[in-house]
Structure formats: C-alpha cells, structure tokens
C-alpha positions as CSV (number, residue, x, y, z in Angstrom):
1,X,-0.2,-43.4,94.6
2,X,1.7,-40.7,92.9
3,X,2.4,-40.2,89.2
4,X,4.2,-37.6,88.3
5,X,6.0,-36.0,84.3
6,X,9.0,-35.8,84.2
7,X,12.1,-34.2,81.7
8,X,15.1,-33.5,82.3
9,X,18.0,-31.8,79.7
10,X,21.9,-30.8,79.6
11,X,23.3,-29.2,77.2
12,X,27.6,-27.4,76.7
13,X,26.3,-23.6,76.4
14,X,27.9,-21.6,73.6
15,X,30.8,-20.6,75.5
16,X,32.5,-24.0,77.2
17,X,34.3,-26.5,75.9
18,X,33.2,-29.3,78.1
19,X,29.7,-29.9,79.9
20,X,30.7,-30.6,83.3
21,X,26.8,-31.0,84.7
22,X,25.1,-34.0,85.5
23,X,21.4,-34.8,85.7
24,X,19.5,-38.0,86.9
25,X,16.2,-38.7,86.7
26,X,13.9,-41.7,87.3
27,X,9.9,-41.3,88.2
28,X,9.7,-44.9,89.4
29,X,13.0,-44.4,92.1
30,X,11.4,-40.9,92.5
31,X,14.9,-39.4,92.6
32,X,16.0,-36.4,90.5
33,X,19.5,-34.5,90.8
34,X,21.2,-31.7,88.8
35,X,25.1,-31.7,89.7
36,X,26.9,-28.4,88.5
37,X,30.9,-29.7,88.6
38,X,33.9,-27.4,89.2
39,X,37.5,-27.5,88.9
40,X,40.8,-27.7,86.5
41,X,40.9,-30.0,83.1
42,X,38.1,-32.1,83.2
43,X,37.8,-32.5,86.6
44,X,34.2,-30.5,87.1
45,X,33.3,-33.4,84.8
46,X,34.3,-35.7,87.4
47,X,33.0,-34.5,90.2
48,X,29.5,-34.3,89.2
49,X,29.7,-37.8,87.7
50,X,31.1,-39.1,90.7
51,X,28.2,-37.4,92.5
52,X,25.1,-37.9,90.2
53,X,26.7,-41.9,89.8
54,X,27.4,-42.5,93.7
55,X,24.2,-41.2,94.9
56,X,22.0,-43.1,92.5
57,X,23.5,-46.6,92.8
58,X,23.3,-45.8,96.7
59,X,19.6,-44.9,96.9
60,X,19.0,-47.8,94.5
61,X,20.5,-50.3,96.7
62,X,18.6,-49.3,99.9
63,X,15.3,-49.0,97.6
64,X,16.0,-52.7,97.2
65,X,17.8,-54.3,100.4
66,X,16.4,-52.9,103.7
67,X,19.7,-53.9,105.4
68,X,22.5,-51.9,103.2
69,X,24.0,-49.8,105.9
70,X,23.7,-46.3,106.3
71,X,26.1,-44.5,105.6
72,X,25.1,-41.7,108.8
73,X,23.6,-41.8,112.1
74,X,20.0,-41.0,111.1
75,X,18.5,-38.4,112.2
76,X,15.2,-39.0,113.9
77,X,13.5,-36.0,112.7
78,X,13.5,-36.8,109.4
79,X,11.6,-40.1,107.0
80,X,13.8,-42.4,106.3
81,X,13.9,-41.5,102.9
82,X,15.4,-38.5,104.1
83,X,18.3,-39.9,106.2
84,X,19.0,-41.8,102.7
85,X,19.4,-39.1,100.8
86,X,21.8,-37.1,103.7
87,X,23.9,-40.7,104.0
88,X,24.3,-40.7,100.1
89,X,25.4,-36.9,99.5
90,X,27.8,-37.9,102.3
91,X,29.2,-40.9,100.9
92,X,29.5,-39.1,97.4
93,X,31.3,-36.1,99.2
94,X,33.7,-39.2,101.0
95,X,34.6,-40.6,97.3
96,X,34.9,-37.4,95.4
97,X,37.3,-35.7,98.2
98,X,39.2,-38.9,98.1
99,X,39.5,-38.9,94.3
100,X,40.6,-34.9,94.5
101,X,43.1,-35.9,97.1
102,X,45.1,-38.6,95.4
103,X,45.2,-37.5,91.9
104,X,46.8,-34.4,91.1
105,X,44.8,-33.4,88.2
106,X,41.9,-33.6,89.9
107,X,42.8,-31.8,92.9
108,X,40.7,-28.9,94.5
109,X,37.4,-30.4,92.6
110,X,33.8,-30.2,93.5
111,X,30.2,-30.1,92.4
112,X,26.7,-28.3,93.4
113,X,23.7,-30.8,94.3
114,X,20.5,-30.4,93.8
115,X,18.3,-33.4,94.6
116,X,14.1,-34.1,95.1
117,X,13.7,-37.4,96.6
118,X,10.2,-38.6,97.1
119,X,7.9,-40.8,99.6
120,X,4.9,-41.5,100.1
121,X,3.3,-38.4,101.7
122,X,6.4,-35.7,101.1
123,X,9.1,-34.5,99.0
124,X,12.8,-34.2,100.2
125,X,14.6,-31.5,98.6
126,X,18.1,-31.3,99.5
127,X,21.3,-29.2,98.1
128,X,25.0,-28.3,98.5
129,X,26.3,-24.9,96.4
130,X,23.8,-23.0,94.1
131,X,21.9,-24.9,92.1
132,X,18.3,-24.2,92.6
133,X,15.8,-25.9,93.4
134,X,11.7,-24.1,92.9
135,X,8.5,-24.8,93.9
136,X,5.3,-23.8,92.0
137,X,2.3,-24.3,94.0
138,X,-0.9,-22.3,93.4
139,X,0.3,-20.2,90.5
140,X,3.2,-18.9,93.2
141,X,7.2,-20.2,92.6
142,X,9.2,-20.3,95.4
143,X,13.2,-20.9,95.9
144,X,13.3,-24.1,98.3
145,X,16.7,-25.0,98.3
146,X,19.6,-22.5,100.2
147,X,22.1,-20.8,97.9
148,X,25.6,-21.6,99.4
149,X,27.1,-18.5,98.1
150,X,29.3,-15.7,99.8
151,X,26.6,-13.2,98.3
152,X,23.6,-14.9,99.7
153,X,25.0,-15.9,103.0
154,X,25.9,-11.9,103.6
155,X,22.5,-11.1,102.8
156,X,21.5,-13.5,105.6
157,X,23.6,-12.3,108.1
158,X,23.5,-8.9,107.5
159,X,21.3,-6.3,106.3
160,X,22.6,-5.2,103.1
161,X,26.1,-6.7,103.2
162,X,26.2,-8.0,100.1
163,X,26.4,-4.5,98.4
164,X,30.2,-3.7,99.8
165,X,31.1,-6.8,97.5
166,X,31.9,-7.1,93.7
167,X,30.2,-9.3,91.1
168,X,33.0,-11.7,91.5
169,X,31.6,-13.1,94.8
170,X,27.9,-13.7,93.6
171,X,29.0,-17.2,92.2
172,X,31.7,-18.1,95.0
173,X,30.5,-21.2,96.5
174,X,30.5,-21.7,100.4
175,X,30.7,-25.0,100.5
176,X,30.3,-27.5,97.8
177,X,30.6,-31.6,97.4
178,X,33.9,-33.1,97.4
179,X,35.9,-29.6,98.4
180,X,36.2,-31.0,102.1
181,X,36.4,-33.7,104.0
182,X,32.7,-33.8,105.2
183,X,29.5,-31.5,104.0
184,X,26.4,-30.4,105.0
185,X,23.5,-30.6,103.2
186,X,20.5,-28.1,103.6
187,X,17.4,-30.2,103.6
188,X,14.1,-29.9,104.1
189,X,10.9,-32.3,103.8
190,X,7.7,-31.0,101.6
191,X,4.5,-32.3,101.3
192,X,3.2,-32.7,97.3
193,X,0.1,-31.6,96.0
194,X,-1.6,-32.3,92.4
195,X,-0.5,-29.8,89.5
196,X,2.8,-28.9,92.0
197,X,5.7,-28.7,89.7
198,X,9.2,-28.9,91.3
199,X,12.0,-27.3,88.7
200,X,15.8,-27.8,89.2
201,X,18.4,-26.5,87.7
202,X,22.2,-25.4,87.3
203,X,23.1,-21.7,87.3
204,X,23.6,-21.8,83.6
205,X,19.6,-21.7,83.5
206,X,19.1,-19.6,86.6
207,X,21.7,-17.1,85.5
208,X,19.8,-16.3,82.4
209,X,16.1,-16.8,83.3
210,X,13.8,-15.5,85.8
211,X,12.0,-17.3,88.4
212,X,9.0,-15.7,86.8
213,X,9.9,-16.6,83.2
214,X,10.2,-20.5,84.6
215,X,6.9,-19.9,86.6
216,X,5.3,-18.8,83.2
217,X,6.9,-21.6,81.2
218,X,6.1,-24.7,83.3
219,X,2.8,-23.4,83.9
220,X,1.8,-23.9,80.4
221,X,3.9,-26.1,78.8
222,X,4.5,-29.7,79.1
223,X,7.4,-30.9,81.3
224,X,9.8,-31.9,77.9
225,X,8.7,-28.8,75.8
226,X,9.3,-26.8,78.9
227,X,13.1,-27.9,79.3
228,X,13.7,-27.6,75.9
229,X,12.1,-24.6,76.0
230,X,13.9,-23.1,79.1
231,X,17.5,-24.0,77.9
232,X,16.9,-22.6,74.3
233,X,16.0,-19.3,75.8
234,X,19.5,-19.6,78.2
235,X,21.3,-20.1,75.1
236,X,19.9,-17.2,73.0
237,X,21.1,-15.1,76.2
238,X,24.6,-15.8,75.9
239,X,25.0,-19.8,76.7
240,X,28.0,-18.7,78.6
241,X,27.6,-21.7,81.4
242,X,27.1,-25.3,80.9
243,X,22.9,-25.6,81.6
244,X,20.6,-28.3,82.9
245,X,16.7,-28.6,84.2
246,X,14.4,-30.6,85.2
247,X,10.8,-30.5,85.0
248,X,8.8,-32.5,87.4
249,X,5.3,-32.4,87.5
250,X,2.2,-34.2,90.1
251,X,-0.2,-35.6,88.2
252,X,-1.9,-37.0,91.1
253,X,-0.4,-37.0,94.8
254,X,-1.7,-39.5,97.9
255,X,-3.0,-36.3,99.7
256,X,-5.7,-33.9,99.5
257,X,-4.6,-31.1,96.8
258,X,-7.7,-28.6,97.3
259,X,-9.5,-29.4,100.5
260,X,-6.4,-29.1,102.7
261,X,-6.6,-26.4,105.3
262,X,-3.0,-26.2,106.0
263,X,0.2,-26.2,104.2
264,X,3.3,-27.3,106.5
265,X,6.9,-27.8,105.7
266,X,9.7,-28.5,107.9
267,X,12.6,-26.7,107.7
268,X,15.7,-28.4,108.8
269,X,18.4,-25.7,107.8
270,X,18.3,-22.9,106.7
271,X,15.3,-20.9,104.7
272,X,16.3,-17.7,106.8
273,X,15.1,-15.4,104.4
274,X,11.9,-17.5,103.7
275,X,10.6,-17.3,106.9
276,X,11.7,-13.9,107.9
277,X,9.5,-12.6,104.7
278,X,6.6,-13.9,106.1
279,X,7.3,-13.2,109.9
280,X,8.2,-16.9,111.0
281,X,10.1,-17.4,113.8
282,X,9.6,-21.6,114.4
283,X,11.0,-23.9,112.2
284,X,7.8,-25.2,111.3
285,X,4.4,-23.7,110.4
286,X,1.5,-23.6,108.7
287,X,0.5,-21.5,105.5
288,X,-3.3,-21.2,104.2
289,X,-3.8,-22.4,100.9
C-alpha cells in the first residue's frame, strides 16, 4: 500500500492579468497534473481547463468501469495505467484542437502537461511542452520529464546548437496539447521508493528557482509549507509568469526502499541527455542505490 503528502498551489504572478494554469490533485486516484495554457484572450485559460478537466473525468471513469474504451491502441510495453494516461492526454489534445478550431477566439490555443499517475509498483510520469517534472531520490533531484522546447531539442541534437539562438527561443514550445491534430506524449514508467518526493511545476516556478533551491526546500519542509514556500520565493523574483507546484511525497511505497540492489526505469521517449550523462546506451538499465 502506498500513502503518500500531497499539496499543490496556483497562484496569477505579479505581472499577468489572468492565471491560465491548472493543477489537479487527488492521493486516493493517485493522479497529479500541472497544465501551463497558452494563447489570445482567455484562451490559455481554456486550454488547460479543457486539459486538466478532460483528463481527470477520463482516468476517473476507467478507475471505476473496466470496460470504458480506450481511447488508443495500448501499447503493450507499458501498465495499463500507463496506456490510460497516453489515451487521456490524447483525448484532451482531440477536444481542445476541436474547440481551437471552431471558435475564433480561441484559435491557435494550447497547454503544457505535466502528469504523475501512480500503480501499484511504479510511477507514470508523462508530459507535453515544458513544464517539469523532478525527482528527488537519495538527497539527488533529477529532471524526469523532456522539455519540448526549440532550445532543449537543439541541445539534443547538436553539440552546442543552442548558443547560435537568442533568448526568445528558450520558451518556444515544440509541441504542445491542442496546437495539432494529434500529440505525443513523452512517458516513462518509475518505480517509488519511501521518502521519494516527485515535484511538478509550470515554468513560472522553474523560471525563477533552481533545481537545487527545490531539492533544498522539499527536503525539509513539509509538502504544503513547501509549495507555499516555493511560489512565495517565485514571486519575490519578479512573478512575471502565472506559477503552480506540486509537492508529492512517499510516505511508505509497496517495495523495498533501502535494501534494493537495483534502481530501473524504463524509458519510452526521450531522456537523451539523461542517459548520455551517465554513458547509457539501452533504454533500460540499472542504477546502484
């Protein structure tokens, strides 16, 4: 059985008008997303409502009825949790493009996702855009989710790439939900361990605060005093993006948490830059903890 703490918090900034992010959270569905919406009057707003709202009421139903259809082919690699969570980001990407495409006002509008979705023996952590999504296990935090960015996909392909472009293109998305017809999540499937703490959060947060600063908050703070914490010191920086988090913490996981002698994730797209740091080649492997 796994119990986990969780918080989560949203908040305008000091510099927009409206707060077009959406956050979810619910420990007994075990599913937590942070949506970061984009687009003209109000319709960022949209998006990540329609997102945050289609997602949840579609994991919900196949929590309860075994036969609500999938909305994909699954994919036999992954849980079935997993092939959930890919057939609601699609269905959500379906309804918000459909939405952008018959209303004018709302046209051209999108949304990051960031989503953990748990089972029994893993974590799913899947995301569109640039909202991350860390990891801290054993006093280390990790990026686990794949930035979608022109910036960060440069970087990937090419050695230093990123330096013949301005700051302009660090926050241009590559893809996003509900900016095309169909979307690809990245996705991977992580086993949980007691005292892990998973952290997701828009790029109002991640713009403002350092991996290191969450690592040192989370670490020692509570999961609500750490969110409140977290956005306070975004908005003493500037504010000057809508910003959401959420705190998740295992209390106590079904598995082993010390006397496990290996640590293995499966990576089902991307992580490039995670594995090539550590000289991985396969898709899946084993770290000593």
């Amino acid at each position: 059985m796994i119990i986990v703490e969780s918080a989560g918090i949203t908040d305008i900034g000091k510099k927009r008008k409206i707060n077009e992010d959406s956050v979810f959270l619910d420990d007994k569905l075990g599913l937590y997303l942070v949506a970061d919406g984009m687009g003209g009057h109000r319709a960022g707003e949209v998006a990540s409502n329609i997102v945050v709202e289609t997602i949840t009421d579609y994991i919900k139903k196949l929590s309860e009825d075994d036969d609500t259809q999938e909305f994909n082919i699954p994919d036999e690699t992954l849980s079935r949790e997993a092939n959930h969570l890919i057939s609601a980001i699609s269905l959500s990407n379906r309804i918000a493009y459909q939405v952008s495409s018959k209303n004018e006002a709302y046209r051209g509008m999108g949304s990051t996702l960031s989503a953990v979705y748990f089972n029994k023996d893993n974590f799913i952590a899947a995301n569109v855009g640039d909202s991350p999504i860390y990891l801290v296990h054993n006093g280390d935090i990790e990026l686990i989710s794949v930035p979608h960015t022109v910036i960060a996909e440069l970087e990937s392909a090419v050695s230093g790439g990123s330096r013949q472009l301005g700051p302009e293109y660090y926050n241009m998305l590559t893809r996003a939900v509900g900016t095309d017809e169909a979307v690809k999540a990245a996705i991977c499937e992580i086993p949980y361990f007691k005292n892990d703490i998973i952290v997701i959060c828009s790029d109002g947060l991640s713009g403002n605060v350092t991996p290191n600063e969450i690592l040192d908050t989370v670490v020692n703070k509570s999961s609500e005093p750490a969110c409140h914490y977290l956005l306070d010191l975004a908005n003493e920086r500037g504010g000057h993006d809508n910003i959401s988090v959420i705190v998740i913490r295992i209390k106590r996981a079904n598995s082993n948490t010390t006397g496990i002698k290996g640590f293995i994730w499966r990576i089902v797209e991307g992580f490039n830059n995670f594995l090539s740091k550590r000289g991985f080649k396969d898709a899946s492997f084993n770290i000593k903890i």
